[in-house]
N, C-alpha and C positions, 0 to 999 in steps of 0.2 A: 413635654411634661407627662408623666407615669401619673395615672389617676389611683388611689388608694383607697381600699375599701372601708368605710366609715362604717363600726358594727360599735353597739353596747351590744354586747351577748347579755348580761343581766335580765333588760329589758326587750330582747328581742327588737330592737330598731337595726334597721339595714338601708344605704343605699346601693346598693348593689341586688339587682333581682338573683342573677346567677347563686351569687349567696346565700338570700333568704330560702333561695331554693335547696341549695344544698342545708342549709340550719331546720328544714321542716325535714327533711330526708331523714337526718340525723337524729332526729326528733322522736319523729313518727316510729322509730323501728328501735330505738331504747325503751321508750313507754309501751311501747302496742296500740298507741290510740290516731285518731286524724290530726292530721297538724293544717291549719290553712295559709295563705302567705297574703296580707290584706294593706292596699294602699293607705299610706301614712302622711297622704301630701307631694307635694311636689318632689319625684324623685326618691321617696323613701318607702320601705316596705316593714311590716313589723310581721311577725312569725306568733301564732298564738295558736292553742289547742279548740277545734270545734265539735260542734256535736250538731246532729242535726242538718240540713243542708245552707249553710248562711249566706244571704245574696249578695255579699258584698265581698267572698271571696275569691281571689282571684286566679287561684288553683288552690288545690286542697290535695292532701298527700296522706295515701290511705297505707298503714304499715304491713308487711308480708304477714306478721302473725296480730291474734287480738288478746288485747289484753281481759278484755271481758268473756271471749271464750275460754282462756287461760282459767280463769275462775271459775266461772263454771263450771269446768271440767274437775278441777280442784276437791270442787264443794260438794261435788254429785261424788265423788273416790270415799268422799269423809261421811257421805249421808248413810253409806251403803254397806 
């Protein structure tokens, strides 16, 4: 029997880590911000945005660019 990945993408619930993995990847580098991947119980993982360092995450997926440097940069072009 072929196991199948049980995902709301809505709510971010996954039982597949591999997935949740790749859903924070995916995540993290559309927004520009941390995504972390946090146990949901038995066998399930939920995908949600963090700030700060939160101890109950079970990896945390930092994006290539920042969204918050992004603005900045932005806002300092527009002050100037």
């Amino acid at each position: 029997m072929t196991h199948t990945t049980n995902c709301r993408r809505r709510s971010s619930f996954t039982d597949d880590a591999a997935h949740a993995l790749r859903m924070a990847e995916e995540r993290a580098e559309i927004a520009g911000r941390r995504y972390g991947i946090f146990s949901a119980g038995l066998g399930r993982y939920r995908v949600a945005r963090v700030a700060g360092n939160p101890a109950g995450a079970l990896e945390i997926v930092t994006p290539s660019w920042s969204y918050d440097a992004e603005y900045r940069a932005q806002k300092a072009g527009e002050a100037a």
